[in-house]
C-alpha positions in Angstrom: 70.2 55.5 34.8 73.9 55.9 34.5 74.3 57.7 38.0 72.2 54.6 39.9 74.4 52.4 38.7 77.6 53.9 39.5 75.8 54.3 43.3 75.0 50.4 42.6 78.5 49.6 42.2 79.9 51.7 45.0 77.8 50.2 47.2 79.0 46.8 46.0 82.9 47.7 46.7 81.9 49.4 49.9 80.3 46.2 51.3 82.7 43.8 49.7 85.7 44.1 48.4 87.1 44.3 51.8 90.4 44.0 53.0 91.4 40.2 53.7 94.0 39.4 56.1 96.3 36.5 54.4 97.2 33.2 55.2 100.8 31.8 55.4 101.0 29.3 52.2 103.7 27.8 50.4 104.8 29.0 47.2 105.9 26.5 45.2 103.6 27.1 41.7 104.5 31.1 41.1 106.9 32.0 38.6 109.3 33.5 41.5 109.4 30.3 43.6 112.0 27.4 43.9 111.6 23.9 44.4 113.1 25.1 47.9 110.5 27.1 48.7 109.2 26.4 52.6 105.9 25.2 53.4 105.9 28.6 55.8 106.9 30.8 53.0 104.7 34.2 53.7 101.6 34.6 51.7 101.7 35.9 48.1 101.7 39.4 46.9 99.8 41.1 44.4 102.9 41.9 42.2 103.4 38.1 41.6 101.7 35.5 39.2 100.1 33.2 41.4 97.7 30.1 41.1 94.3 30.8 42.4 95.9 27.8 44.6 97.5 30.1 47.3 94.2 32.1 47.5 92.1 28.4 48.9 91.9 27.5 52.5 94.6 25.0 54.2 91.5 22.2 54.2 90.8 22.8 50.4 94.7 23.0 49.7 94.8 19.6 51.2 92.1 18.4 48.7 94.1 19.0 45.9 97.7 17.9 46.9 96.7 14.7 48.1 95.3 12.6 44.8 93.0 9.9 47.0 90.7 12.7 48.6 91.2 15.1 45.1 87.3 14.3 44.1 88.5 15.8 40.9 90.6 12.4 40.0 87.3 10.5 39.1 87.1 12.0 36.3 90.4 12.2 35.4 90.2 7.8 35.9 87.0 8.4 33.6 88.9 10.3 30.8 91.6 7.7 31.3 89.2 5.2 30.2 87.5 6.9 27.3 91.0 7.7 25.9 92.0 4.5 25.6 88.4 3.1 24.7 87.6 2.5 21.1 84.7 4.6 19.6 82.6 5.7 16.9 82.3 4.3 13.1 85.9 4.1 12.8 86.1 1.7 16.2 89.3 3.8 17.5 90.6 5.4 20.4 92.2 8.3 20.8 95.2 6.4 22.0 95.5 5.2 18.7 96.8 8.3 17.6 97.7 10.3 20.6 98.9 8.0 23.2 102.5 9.3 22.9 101.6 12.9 23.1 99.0 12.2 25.7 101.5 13.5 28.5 102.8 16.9 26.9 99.5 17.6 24.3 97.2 20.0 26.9 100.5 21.7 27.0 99.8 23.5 23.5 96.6 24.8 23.8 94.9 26.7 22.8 96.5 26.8 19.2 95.8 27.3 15.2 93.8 23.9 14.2 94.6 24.8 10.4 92.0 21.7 9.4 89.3 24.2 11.0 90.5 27.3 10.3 90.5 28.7 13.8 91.6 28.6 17.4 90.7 25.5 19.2 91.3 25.0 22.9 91.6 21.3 24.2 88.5 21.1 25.0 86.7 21.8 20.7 89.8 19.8 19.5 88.3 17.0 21.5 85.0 17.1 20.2 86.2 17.8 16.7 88.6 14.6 17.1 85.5 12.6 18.5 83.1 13.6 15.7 85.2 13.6 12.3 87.8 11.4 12.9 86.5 8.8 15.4 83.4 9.3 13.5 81.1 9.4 17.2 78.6 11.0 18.5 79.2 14.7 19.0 79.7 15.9 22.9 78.7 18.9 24.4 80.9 21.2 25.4 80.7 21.1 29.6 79.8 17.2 28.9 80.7 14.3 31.1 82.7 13.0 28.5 84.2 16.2 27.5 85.3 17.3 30.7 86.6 14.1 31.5 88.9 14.0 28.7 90.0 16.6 28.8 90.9 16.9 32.8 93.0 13.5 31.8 94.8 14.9 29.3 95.6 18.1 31.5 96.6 15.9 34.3 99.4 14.0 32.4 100.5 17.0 32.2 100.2 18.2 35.7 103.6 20.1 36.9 104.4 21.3 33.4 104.3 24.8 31.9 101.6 25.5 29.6 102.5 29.3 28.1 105.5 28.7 25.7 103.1 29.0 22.7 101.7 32.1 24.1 105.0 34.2 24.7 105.9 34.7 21.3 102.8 33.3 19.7 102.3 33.1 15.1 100.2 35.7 14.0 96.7 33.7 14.4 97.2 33.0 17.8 98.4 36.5 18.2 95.1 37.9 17.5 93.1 35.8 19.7 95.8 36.7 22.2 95.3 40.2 22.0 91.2 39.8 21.3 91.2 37.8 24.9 93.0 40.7 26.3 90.5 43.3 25.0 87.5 41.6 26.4 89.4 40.9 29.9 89.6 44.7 30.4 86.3 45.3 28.9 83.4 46.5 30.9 79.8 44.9 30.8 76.9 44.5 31.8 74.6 46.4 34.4 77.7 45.9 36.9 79.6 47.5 34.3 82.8 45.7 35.8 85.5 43.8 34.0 87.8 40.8 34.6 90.4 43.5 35.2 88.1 45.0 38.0 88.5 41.7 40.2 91.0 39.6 39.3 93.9 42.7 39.1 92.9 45.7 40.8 91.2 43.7 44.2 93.4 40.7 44.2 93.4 39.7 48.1 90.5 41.5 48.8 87.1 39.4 49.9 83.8 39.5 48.1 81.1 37.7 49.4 83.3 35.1 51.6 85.6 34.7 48.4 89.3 35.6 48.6 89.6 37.3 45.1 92.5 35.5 43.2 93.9 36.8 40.4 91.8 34.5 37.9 94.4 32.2 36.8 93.3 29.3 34.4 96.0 26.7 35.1 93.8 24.9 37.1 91.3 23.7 35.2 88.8 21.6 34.4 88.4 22.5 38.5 86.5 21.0 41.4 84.9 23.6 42.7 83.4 23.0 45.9 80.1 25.3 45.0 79.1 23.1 42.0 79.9 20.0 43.8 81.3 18.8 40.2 84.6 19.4 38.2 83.6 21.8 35.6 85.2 24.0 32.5 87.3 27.1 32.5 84.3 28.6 30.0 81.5 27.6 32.7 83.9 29.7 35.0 83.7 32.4 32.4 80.2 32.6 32.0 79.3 32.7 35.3 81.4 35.8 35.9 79.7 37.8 33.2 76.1 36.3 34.8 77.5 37.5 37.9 77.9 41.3 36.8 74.9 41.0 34.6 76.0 40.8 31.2 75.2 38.5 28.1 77.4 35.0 29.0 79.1 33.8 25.4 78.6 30.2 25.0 80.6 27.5 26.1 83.4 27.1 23.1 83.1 30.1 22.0 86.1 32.4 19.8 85.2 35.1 22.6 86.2 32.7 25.3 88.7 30.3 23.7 90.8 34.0 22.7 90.4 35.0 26.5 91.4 31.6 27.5 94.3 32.4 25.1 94.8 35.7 27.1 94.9 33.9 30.5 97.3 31.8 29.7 100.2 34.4 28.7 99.1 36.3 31.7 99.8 33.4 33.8 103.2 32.7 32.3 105.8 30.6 34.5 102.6 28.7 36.3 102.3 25.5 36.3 99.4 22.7 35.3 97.4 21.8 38.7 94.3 19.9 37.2 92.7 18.9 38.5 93.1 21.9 41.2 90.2 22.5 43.8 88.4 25.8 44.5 86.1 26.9 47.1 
């Protein structure tokens, strides 16, 4: 069994993770880049951090810089709306409480919620905020009203760094730091492949008409032109471990909030993009 599936997976680099020839894009979201940088800047190298941005086509860059064809924006005018909308028993908003940390708040996730005892990404914060303290009904987790609360809150605080918390995190966030970065170099499933596999050792290469990026989160909620929908950072995450045929973790879970954790010192110096829009 073991010896079929490493042939399995040799077969699957030999066939696609292929060498891609790159595009010329602009970097202007990387931690090396200045607000100088030219629009013909060459095309990013594997030794940088780089938004999954610079890994898009020129027609699905254009999506996301320009706001009126961003499909992503609807539900960032929908989050707008339910953020400023009373709700629940209590007949509040979350404006009530939050509407002066509304631009900067995505900026500190995920964190310590010392209420719950754990890690909470923006995301479980929102529904824990909806459900005990606006007294509504609960949300799920990849929920219309989930994910458009939480793409408006990220887009107030588009063009803003999003790792200081993470760079020298407290000891709690720490572990779920280190936790995320265990199960990012972990291999799973049948594929017996992890995060690490694609998104550091075959960054640039192609796999199945994809441009492998190097799996940066600073994008999301996301667009992604394959779901025709904006949809979470965790749906992302479950879809790669369906993809190399391992058990998916549910949406909200510690195992993804700590690897969210992960991503986001591994993408230190990028830059908030949501709503940002993927092939």
């Amino acid at each position: 069994m073991r010896s079929a599936a490493a042939s399995l997976l040799i077969v699957i680099i030999a066939n696609f993770l292929l060498p891609a020839a790159r595009a010329t894009v602009p970097l202007t979201n990387t931690l090396s880049a200045s607000a100088s940088a030219s629009a013909s800047a060459p095309a990013p190298v594997a030794s940088l951090i780089q938004s999954g941005y610079h890994f898009q086509s020129s027609d699905t860059q254009s999506l996301q810089d320009d706001d009126f064809k961003n499909p992503g924006m609807l539900w960032v005018d929908t989050g707008r709306q339910y953020f400023n909308d009373a709700a629940g028993l209590k007949n509040q908003a979350c404006a009530s409480c939050h509407e002066k940390l509304a631009s900067s708040v995505a900026t500190t996730f995920p964190k310590m919620n010392q209420h719950l005892g754990a890690v909470v990404n923006l995301t479980t914060q929102i529904q824990h905020c909806r459900s005990q303290h606006q007294q509504a009904e609960p949300i799920d987790y990849e929920s219309e009203t989930a994910l458009a609360l939480t793409a408006f809150l990220a887009n107030q605080a588009r063009g803003q760094r999003a790792d200081h918390h993470v760079l020298a995190p407290p000891a709690t966030l720490k572990q779920a730091v280190e936790d995320g970065g265990r199960y990012f170099n972990q291999r799973r499933g049948q594929l017996n492949l992890s995060c690490n596999n694609c998104h550091q050792d075959s960054v640039g290469k192609m796999l199945r008409g994809d441009l492998i990026s190097e799996g940066q989160s600073n994008g999301y909620p996301i667009y992604r032109l394959e779901w025709q929908s904006l949809g979470s950072l965790h749906r992302r995450f479950r879809a790669c471990d369906i993809g190399v045929r391992a058990q998916p973790q549910a949406l909200g879970s510690d195992t993804y909030i700590n690897l969210e954790a992960y991503l986001k010192q591994r993408g230190a110096g990028l830059l908030i993009e949501t709503p940002a829009v993927r092939r």
